[in-house]
Each structure stands twice: as C-alpha cells, then as structure tokens.
ZAPA-84719 format. One record per residue (C-alpha): residue in three letters; x, y, z. Coordinates in nm, 4 decimals, m for minus. Layout:
BEGIN
site resn:ala east:X north:Y up:Z
...
REM end
This chain:
BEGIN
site resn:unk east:m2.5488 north:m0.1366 up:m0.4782
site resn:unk east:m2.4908 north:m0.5099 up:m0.4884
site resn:unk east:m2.4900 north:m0.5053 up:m0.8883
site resn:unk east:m2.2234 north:m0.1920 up:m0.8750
site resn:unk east:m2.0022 north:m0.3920 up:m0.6416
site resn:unk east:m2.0200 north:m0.6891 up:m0.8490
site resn:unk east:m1.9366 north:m0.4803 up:m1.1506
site resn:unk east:m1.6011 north:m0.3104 up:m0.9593
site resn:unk east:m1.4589 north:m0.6562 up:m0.8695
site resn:unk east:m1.5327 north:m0.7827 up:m1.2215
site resn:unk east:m1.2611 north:m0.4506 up:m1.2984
site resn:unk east:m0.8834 north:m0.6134 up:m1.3280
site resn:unk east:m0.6397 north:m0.5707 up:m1.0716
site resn:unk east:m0.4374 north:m0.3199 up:m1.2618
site resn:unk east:m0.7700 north:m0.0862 up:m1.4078
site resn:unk east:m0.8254 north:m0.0714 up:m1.0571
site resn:unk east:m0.4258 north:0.0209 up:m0.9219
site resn:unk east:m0.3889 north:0.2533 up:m1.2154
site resn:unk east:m0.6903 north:0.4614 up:m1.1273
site resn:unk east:m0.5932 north:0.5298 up:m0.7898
site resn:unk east:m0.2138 north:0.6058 up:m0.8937
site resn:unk east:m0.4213 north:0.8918 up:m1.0720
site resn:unk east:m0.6547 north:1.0808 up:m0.8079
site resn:unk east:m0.3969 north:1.2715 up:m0.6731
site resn:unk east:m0.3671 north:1.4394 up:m1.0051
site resn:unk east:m0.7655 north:1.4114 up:m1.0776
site resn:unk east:m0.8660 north:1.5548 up:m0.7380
site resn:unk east:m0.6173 north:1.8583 up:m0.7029
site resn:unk east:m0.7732 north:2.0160 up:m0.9454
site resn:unk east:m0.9650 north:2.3531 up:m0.8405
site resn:unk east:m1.3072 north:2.3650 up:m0.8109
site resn:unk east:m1.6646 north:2.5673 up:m0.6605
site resn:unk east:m1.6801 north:2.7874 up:m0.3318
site resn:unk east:m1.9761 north:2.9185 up:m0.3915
site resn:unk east:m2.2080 north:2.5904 up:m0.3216
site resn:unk east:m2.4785 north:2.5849 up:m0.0532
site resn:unk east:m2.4551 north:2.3134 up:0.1642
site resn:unk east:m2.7508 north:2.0978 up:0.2269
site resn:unk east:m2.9151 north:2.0818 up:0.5644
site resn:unk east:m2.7950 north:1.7323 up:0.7138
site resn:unk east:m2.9445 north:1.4923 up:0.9935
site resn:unk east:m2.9075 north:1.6505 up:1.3616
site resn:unk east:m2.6689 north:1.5392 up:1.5669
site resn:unk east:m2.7742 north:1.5180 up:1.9124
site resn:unk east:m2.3887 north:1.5188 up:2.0470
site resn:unk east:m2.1406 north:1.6808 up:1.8515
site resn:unk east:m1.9240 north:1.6186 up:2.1348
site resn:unk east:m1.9117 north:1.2332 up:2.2088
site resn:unk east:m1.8285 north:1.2298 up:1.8653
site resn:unk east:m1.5565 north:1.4407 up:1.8603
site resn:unk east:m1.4270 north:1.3200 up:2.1643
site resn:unk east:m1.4142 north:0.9626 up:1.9721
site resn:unk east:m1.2649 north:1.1056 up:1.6259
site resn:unk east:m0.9833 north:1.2555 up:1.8369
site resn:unk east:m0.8914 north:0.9296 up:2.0571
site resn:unk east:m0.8837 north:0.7612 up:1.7172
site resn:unk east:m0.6993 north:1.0110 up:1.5805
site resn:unk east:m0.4220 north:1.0437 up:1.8525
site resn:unk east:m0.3638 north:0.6182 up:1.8355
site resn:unk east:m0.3516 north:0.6606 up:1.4705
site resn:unk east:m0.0792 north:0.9501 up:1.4657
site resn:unk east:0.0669 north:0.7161 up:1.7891
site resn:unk east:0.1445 north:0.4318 up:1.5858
site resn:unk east:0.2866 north:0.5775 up:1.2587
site resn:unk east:0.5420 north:0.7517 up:1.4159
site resn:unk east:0.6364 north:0.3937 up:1.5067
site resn:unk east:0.5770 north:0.2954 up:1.1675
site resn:unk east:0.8052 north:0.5516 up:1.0458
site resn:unk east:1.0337 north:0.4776 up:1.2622
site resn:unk east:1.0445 north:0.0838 up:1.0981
site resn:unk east:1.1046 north:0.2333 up:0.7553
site resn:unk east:1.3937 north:0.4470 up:0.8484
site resn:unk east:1.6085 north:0.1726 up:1.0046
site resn:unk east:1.9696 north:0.0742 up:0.8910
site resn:unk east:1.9583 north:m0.2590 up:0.9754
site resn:unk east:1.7630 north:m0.5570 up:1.1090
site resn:unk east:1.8141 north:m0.9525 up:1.0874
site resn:unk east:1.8112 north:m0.9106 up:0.7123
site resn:unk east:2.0420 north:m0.6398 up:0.6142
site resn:unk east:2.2782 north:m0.3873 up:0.7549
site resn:unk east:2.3498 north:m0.0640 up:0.5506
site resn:unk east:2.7307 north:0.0666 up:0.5215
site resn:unk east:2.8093 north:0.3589 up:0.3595
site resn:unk east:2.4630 north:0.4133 up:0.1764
site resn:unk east:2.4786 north:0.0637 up:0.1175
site resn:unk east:2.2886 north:m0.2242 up:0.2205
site resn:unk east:2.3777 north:m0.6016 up:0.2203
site resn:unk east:2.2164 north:m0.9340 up:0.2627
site resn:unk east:2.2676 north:m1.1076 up:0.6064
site resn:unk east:2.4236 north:m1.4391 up:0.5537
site resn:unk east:2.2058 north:m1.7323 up:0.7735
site resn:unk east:2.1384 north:m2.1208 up:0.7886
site resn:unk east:2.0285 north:m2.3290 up:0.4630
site resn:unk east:2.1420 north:m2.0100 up:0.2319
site resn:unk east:2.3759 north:m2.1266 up:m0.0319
site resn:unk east:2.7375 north:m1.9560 up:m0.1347
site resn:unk east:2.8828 north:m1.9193 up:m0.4260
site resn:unk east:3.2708 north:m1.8795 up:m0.3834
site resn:unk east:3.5256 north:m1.8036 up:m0.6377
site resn:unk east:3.8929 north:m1.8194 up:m0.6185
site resn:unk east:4.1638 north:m1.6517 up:m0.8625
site resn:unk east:4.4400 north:m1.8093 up:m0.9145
site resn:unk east:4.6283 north:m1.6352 up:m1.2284
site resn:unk east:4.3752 north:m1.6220 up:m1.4856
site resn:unk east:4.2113 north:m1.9573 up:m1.3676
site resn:unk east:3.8619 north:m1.8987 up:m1.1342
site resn:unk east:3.7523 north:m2.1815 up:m0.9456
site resn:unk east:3.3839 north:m2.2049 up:m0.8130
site resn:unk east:3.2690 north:m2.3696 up:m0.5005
site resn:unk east:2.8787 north:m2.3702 up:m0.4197
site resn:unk east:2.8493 north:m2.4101 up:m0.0226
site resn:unk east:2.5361 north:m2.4673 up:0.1668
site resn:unk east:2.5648 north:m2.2957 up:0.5532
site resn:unk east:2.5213 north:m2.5735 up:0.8026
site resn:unk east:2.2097 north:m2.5385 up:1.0668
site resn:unk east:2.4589 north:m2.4024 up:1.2814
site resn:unk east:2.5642 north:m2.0767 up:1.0714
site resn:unk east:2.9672 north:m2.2489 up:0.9713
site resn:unk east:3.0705 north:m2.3545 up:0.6624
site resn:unk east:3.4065 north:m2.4940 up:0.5589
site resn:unk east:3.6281 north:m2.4121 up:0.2815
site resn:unk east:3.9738 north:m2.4992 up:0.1299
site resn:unk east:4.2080 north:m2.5287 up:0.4441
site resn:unk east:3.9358 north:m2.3629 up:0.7128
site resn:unk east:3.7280 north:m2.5689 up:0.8882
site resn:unk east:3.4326 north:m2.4949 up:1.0720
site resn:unk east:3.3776 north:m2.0378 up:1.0026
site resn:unk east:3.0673 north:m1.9099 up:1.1559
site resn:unk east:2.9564 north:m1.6836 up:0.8883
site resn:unk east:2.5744 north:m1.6448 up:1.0436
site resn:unk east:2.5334 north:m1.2432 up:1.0190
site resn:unk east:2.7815 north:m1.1338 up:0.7944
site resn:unk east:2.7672 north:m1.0041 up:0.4416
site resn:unk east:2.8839 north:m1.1569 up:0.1891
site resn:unk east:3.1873 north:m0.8979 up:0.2101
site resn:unk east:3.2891 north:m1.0015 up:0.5801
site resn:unk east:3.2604 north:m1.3078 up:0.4589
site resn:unk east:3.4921 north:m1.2609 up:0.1975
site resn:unk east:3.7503 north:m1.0433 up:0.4086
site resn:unk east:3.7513 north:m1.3529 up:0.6626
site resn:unk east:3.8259 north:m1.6140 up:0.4610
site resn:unk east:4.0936 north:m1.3600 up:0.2902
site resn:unk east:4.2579 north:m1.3183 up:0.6090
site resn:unk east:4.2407 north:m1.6824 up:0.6852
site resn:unk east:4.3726 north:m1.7825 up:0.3603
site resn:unk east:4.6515 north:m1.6098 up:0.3611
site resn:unk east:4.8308 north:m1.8040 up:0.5684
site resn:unk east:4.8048 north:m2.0966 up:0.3881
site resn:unk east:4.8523 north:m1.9071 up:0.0079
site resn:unk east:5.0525 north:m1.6089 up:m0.1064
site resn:unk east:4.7785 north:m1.3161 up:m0.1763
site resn:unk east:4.4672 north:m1.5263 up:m0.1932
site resn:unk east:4.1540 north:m1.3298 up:m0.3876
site resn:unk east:3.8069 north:m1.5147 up:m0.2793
site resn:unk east:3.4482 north:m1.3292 up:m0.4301
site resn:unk east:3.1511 north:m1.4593 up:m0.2128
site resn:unk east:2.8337 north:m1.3807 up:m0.3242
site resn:unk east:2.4517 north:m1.5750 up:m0.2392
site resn:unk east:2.3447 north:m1.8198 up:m0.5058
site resn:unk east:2.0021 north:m1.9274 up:m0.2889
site resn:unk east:1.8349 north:m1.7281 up:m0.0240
site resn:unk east:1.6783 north:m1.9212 up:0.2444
site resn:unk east:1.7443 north:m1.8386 up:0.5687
site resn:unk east:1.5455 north:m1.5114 up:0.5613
site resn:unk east:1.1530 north:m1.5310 up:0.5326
site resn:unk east:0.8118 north:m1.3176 up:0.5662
site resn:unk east:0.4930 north:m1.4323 up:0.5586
site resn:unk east:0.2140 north:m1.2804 up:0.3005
site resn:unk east:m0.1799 north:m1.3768 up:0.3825
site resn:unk east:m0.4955 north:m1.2825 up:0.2633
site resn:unk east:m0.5830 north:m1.1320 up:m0.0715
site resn:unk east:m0.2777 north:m1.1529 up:m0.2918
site resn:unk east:m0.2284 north:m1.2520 up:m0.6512
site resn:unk east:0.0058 north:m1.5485 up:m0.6273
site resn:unk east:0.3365 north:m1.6699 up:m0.4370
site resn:unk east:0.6251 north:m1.6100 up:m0.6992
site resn:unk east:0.3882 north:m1.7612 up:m0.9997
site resn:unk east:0.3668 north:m2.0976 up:m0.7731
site resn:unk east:m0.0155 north:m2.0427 up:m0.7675
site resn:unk east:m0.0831 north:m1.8458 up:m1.0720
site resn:unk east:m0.3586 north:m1.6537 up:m1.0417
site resn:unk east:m0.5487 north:m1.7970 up:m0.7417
site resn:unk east:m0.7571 north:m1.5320 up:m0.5464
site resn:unk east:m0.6386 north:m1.5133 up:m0.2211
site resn:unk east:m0.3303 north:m1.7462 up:m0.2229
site resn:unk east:m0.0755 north:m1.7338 up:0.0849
site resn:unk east:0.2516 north:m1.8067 up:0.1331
site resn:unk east:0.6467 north:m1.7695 up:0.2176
site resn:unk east:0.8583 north:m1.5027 up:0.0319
site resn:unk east:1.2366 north:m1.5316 up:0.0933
site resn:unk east:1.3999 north:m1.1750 up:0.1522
site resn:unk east:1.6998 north:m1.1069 up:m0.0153
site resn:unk east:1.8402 north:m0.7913 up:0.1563
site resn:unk east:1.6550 north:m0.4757 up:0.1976
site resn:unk east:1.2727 north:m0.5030 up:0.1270
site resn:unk east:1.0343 north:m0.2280 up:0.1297
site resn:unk east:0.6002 north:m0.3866 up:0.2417
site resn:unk east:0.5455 north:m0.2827 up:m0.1292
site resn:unk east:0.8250 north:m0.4966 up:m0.2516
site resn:unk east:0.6732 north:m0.7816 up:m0.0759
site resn:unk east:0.3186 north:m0.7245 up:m0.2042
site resn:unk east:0.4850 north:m0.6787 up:m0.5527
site resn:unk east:0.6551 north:m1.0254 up:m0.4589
site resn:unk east:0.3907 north:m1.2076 up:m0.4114
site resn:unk east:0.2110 north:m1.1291 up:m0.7363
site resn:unk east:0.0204 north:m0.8043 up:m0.5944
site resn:unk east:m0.3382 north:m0.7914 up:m0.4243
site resn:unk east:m0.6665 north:m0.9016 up:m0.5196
site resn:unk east:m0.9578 north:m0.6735 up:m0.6523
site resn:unk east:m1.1316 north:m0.7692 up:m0.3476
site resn:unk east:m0.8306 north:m0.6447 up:m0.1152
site resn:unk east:m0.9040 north:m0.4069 up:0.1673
site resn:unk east:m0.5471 north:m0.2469 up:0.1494
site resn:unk east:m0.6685 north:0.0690 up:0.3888
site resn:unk east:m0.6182 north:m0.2357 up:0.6659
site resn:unk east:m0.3362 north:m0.4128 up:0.5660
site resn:unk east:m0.1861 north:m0.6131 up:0.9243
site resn:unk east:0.2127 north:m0.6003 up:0.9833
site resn:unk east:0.2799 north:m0.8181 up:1.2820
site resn:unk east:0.5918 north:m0.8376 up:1.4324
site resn:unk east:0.7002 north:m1.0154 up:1.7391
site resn:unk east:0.3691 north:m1.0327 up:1.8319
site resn:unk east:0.2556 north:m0.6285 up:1.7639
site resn:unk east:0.0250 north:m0.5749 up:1.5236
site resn:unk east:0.0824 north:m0.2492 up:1.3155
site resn:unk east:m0.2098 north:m0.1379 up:1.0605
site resn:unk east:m0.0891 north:0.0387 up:0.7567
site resn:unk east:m0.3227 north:0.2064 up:0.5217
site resn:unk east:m0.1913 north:0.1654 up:0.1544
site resn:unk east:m0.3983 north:0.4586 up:0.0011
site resn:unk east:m0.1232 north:0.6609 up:0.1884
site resn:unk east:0.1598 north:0.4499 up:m0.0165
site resn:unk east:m0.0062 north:0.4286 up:m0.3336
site resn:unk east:m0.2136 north:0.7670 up:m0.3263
site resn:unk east:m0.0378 north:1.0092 up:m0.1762
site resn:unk east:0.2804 north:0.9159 up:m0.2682
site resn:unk east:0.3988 north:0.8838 up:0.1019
site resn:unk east:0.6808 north:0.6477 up:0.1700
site resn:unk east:0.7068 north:0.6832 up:0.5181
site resn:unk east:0.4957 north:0.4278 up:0.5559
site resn:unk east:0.6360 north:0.1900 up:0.3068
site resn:unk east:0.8049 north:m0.0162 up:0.6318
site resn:unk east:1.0918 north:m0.2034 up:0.5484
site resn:unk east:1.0549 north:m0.6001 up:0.6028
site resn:unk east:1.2058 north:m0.8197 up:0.8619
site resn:unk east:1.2693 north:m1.1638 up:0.9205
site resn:unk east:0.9571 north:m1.3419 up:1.0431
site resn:unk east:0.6944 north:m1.0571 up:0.9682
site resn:unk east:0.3740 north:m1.1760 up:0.8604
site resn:unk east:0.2100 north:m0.9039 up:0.5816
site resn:unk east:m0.1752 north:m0.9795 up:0.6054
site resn:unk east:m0.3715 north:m0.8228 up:0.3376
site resn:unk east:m0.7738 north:m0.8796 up:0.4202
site resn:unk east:m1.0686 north:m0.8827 up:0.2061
site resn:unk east:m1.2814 north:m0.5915 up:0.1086
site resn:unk east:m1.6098 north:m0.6373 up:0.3879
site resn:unk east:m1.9391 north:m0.7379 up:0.1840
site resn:unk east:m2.0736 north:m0.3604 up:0.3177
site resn:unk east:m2.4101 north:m0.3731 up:0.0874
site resn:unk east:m2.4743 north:0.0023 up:0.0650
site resn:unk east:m2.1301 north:0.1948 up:0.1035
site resn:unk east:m1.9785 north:0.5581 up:0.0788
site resn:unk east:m1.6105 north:0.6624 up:m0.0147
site resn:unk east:m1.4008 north:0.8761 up:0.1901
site resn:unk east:m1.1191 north:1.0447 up:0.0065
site resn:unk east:m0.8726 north:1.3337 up:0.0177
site resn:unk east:m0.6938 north:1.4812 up:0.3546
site resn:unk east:m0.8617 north:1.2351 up:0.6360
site resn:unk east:m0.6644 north:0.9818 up:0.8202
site resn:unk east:m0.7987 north:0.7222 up:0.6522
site resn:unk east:m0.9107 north:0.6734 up:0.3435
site resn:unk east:m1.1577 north:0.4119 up:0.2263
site resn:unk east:m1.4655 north:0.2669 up:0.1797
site resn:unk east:m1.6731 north:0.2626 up:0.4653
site resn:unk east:m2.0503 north:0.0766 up:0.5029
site resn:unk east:m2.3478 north:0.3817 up:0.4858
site resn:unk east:m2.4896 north:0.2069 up:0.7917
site resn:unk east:m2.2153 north:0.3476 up:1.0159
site resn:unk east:m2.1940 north:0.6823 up:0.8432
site resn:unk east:m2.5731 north:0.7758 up:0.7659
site resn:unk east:m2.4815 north:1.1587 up:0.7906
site resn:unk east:m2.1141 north:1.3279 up:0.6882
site resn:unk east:m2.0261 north:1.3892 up:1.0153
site resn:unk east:m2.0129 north:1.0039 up:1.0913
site resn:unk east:m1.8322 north:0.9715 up:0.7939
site resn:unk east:m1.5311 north:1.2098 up:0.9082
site resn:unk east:m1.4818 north:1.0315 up:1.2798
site resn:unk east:m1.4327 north:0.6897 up:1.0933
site resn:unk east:m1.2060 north:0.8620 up:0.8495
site resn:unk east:m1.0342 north:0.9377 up:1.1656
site resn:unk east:m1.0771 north:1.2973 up:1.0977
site resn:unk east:m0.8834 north:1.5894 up:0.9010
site resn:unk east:m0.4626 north:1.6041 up:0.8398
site resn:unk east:m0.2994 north:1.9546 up:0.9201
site resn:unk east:m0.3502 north:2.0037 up:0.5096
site resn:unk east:m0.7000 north:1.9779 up:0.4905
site resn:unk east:m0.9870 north:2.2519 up:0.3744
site resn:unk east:m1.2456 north:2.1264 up:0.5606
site resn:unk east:m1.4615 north:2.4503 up:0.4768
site resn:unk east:m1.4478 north:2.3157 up:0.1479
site resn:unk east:m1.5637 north:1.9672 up:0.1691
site resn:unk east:m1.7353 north:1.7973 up:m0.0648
site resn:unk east:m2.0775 north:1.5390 up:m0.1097
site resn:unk east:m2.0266 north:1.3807 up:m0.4435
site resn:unk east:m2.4010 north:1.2310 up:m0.5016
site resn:unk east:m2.4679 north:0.9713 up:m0.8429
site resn:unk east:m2.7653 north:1.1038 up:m1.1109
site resn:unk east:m2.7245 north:0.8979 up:m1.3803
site resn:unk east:m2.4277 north:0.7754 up:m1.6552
site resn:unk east:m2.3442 north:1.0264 up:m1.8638
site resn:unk east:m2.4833 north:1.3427 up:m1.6650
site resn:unk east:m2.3170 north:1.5847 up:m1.3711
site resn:unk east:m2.3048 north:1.4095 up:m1.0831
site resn:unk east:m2.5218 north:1.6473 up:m0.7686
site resn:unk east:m2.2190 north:1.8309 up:m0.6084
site resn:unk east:m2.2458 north:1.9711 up:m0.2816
site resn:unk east:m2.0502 north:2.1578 up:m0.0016
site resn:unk east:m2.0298 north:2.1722 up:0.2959
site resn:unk east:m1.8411 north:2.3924 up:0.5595
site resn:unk east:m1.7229 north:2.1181 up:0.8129
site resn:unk east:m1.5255 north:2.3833 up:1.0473
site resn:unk east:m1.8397 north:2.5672 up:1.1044
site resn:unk east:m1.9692 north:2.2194 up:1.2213
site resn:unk east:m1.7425 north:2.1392 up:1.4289
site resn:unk east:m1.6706 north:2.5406 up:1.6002
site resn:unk east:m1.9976 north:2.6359 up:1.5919
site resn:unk east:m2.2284 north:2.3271 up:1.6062
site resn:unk east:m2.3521 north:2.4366 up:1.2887
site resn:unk east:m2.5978 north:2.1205 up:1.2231
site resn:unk east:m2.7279 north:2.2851 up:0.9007
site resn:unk east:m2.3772 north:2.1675 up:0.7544
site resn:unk east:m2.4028 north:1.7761 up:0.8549
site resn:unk east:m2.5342 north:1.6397 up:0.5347
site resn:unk east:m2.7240 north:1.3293 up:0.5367
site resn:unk east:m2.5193 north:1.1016 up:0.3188
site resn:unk east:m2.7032 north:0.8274 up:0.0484
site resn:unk east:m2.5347 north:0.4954 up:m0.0913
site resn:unk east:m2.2690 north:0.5368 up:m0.3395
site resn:unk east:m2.1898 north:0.9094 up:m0.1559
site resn:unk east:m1.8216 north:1.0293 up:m0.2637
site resn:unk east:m1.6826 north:1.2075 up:0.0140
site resn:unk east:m1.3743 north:1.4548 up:m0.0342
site resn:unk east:m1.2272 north:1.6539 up:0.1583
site resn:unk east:m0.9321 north:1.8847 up:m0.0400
site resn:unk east:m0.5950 north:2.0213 up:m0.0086
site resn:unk east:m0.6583 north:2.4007 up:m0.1396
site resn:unk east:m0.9340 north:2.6110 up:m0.1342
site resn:unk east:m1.1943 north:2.5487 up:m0.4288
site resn:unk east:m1.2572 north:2.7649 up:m0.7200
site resn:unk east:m1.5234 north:2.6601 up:m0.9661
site resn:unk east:m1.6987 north:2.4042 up:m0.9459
site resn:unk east:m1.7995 north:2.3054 up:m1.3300
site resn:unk east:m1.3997 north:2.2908 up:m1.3701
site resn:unk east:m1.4237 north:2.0329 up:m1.0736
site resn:unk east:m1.6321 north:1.8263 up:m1.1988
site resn:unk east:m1.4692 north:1.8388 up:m1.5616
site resn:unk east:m1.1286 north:1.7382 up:m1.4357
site resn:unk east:m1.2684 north:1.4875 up:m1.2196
site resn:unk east:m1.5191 north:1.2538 up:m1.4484
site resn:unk east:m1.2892 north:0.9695 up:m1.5145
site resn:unk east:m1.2637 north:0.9109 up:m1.1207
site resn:unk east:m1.6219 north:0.9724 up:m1.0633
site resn:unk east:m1.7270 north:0.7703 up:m1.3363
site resn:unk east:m1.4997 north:0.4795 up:m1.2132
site resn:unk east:m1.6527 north:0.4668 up:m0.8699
site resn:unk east:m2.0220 north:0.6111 up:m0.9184
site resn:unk east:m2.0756 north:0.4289 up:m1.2378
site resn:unk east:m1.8691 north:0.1080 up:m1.2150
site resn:unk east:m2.1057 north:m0.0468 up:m1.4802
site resn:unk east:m2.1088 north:0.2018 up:m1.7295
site resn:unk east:m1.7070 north:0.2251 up:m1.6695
site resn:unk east:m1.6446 north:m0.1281 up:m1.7026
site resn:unk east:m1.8690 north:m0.1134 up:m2.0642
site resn:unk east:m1.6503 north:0.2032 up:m2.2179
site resn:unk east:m1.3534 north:0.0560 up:m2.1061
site resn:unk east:m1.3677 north:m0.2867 up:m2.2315
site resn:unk east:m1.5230 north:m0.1526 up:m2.5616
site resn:unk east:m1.2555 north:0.0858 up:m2.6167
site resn:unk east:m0.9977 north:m0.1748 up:m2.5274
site resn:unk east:m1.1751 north:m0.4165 up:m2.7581
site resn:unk east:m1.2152 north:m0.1819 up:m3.0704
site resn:unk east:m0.8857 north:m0.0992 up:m3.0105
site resn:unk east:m0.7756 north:m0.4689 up:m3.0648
site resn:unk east:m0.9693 north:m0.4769 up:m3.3648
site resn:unk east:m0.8224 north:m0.2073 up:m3.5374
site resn:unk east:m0.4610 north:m0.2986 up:m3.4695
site resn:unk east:m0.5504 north:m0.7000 up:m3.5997
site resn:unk east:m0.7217 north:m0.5078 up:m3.9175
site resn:unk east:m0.4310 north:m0.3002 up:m4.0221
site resn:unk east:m0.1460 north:m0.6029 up:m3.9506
site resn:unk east:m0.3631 north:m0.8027 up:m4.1915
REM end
C-alpha cells in the first residue's frame, strides 16, 4: 500500500481536485440491489459502538450549526454588508486613495491611517476613520468639507490593505507566489472585505497533495472549529464555506502516513481516508465516518474491493440497517486495504451499470499506479501530436 500512496502523491494538485469535483456526478449513478452481502467479523457489542457513533455524531451536527451560523453573518471586523452589499472595514497601516473634483481637474492624495485609526486631509485634522467604509469615509469628509468649499466631491477608495489579516498553516501551495511552490509553506494573507475559507485557501496558492482537508482547523478567539472540505468541494455544500475574520488562523494538516488505509465516501458525516487498523470490519468504518446523514441508503451500502488494473473491481453489499436494527452480524463485512466504502443517496439498480459509470473514480483510487501511467501517457501523446501538426 506504501507504493500506491507514493504513486497518489506523485498525482498533481489539480488531477487530484478535479477528480473529486467529479464523484458527485460519478457516484449518483444507479447501480445493483440484488448483491449478497458477505459474512463480516462479529462484533461482540453492537451497542458500545453505537453508543460512540452517536456521541460523535451529535458534537459533529453541534458544531456545524455553529459553523453555519459563521458563514451566514453580515458583518465582522472585516466587512459590514448594506443593502446586499458588503464593504471593506477601514483600520491602522491601510492606505487611502482620495480624489477630489474640482471642475474637470481630479486631484489624488494617497494617505496612510495612523496607528491610531485618524488621518488628516485638506482643512481636517485628526478624523478617526477606524471602522468605516470607504463610503462613510467619504460622506464624512463630504460633510466636513463643505464648510470650508462650495459642494466638495471626495471618492475614497483602499489602495493597500493591511490592517486586516488571517493566518494560513500547514499544507498549502504558496503565500501569494512569495514561496512558489514550496510544500507546506505558511503565512499571512491580508483580507480585503468579505472572504469565504475557500477564498483563503485559493489565496494562498491552494493545498498540497499531501493535505488532509477532511480536518482542516479554524480557530478563532481561541475555539477551534473542524471543517471537513469534502463537504465544500464534494457535495457542493456552502454552508460550511465560513466566512473569514480578522485574526483567524486556517490550519490545513497533512495527510497521516496510515500504511494500509480504506476510503469512506458518500452520505456519512465524514468523509475520508481512514487507517484499516481502526476499521478492520465495515461497521468500524461507519462510527469513524461518524455515521449516516438523513439522505443515506444504508441498505444499499457498498464494499468496493481491488482485483487487478484493467478488470471489475469485487463489488459487494451490504444491508447496514439490518445491522444496526437487528444485530444482523452476517452484514458486518470484514474490510481489506485499499477497501472503497460507499454509502449512496438512492436506492441501487444494477450493478454492472455501477461499476461502468464509476471506473474513472475507482481506477483513480484503487489503481493509483496504473492511473498515474494512462494519464501522463495520454497527456504526453497528446503533446506530441499538437507539436507534430504546428510543425
């Protein structure tokens, strides 16, 4: 399993990204009922386990209605929102741009706010602009103005953002190209109004191959939130795409070195890859997927099982409510490295269809090698071709 894991990180960051922007379309896809399930290792308390799935389960659902709660805000010490929308909160060290009309003449005054949040311009001394917009900003200095000039017209906008900041750690890309390409670089990002966690990532060059972005840390005055990206990136679900305030720190950790692994995909809690020595049977595997969501067909879940490049993978199902209603042991399924776990949305249908529609995402994680060979060669022959006909 070492030489497939080797093989994955040798993938680039964006084979990787782009193949997970696509299961949601791969794994929707119909597939078998009609399966038997594969008598799995005895559990010798269903309950204990349970009883741990579910406290994980009710701090998970605990703390992302808090998270959700962090995206849907209006304003923090970055931004305030008016009217649908939002604007940059003016602090210390940021620098102004201000232009007066007078006729057809514009004069431009670059002003760098003072430690203490004033700045002075023209005839005003001394105006606190630390928290406004650039718009208050601009309708106080109008007011102020005026009595000084007949019908004064001032534009404020922010030249240099610096008194705004979040902290990125861990596996990213690079720091605004400052540290071009090193693996796990770390660094300040400036905000610059309203910035989503994915804006930030995005900011900071993206993460690493070797990113474990089902755990990525928020911490905020001192509370740490855990956000799962699969749920961003996968599923498509923006609640949890918090929005970014002043003196966050974003820490994205590395992928664990877990030796032999299994995936867990579909409608659990959390999605990921998770080390076989925790999770030797699919039972296991659930609880530290934190269970089922409300949408899931656990009757219908799946044991994707590796034969050889090139060949159906062994597909088998198994009916996980009858486990967990009935204590129906003959459904826990002893799991093997490189195991593909899913558990779907909709009832399945046929499962040659399944497996047709789904190759390109179970080649990609139970063949990594064999992926990584077709891919570059395509990509390579591709090159070729285009460099033959421009000649």
């Amino acid at each position: 399993m070492h030489h497939n894991l080797n093989n994955i990180r040798s993938l680039s960051r964006s084979s990787f990204f782009s193949v997970f922007i696509l299961i949601p379309v791969l794994l929707m896809v119909p597939s078998c009922y009609s399966t038997t399930a594969v008598k799995g290792t005895p559990v010798k308390d269903i309950a204990i386990i349970q009883d741990k799935a579910a406290a994980k389960r009710t701090k998970l659902k605990k703390q992302r209605k808090e998270i959700i709660k962090m995206r849907d805000v209006k304003e923090n010490e970055t931004f305030v929102e008016r009217n649908g929308i939002s604007e940059y909160r003016v602090g210390p060290l940021d620098v102004l741009e201000i232009t007066s009309h007078i006729g057809e003449k514009a004069e431009i005054t670059t002003i760098k706010v003072g430690n203490t949040g004033k700045i002075s311009y023209s005839f005003i001394d001394d105006l606190s602009v630390s928290g406004l917009t650039p718009s208050e900003i601009d309708e106080e200095l109008t007011y102020k103005l005026s009595k000084f000039i007949k019908n004064p017209r001032i534009d404020v906008l922010v030249k240099e953002f610096k008194s705004k900041s979040a902290l990125v750690l861990g596996e990213i890309t690079s720091i605004r190209g400052t540290l071009q390409g090193n693996r796990g670089a770390s660094g300040k990002i400036y905000l610059e109004g309203k910035t989503s966690l994915m804006d930030l990532i995005a900011s900071a060059g993206g993460y690493t191959i070797d990113a474990d972005i089902r755990k990525v840390k928020l911490i905020r005055k001192a509370q740490t939130y855990h956000i799962n990206l699969y749920d961003i990136i996968e599923k498509g679900d923006d609640r949890y795409n918090v929005i970014i305030d002043n003196g966050d720190v974003v820490d994205v950790p590395e992928l664990p070195e877990y030796g032999e692994r299994i995936y867990v995909m579909g409608e659990v809690y959390s999605q990921g890859i998770y080390s076989l020595k925790d999770a030797k049977d699919l039972l296991g595997a659930i609880a530290l997927a934190g269970s089922f969501t409300p949408l899931a067909k656990e009757e219908n879940t799946l044991v994707v099982r590796a034969l050889e490049p090139g060949k159906k993978p062994l597909v088998m199902m198994a009916d996980l409510k009858a486990l967990f209603r009935r204590a129906d042991l003959a459904q826990n399924t002893s799991l093997e490295d490189g195991d593909l776990i899913y558990v779907p949305r909709m009832l399945i249908g046929d499962i040659n269809d399944w497996i047709a529609n789904t190759m390109p995402l179970l080649n990609f994680i139970l063949y990594p090698a064999e992926f990584e060979s077709r891919y570059f060669l395509k990509k390579h022959l591709h090159f070729d071709r285009k460099s033959s006909t421009s000649e």
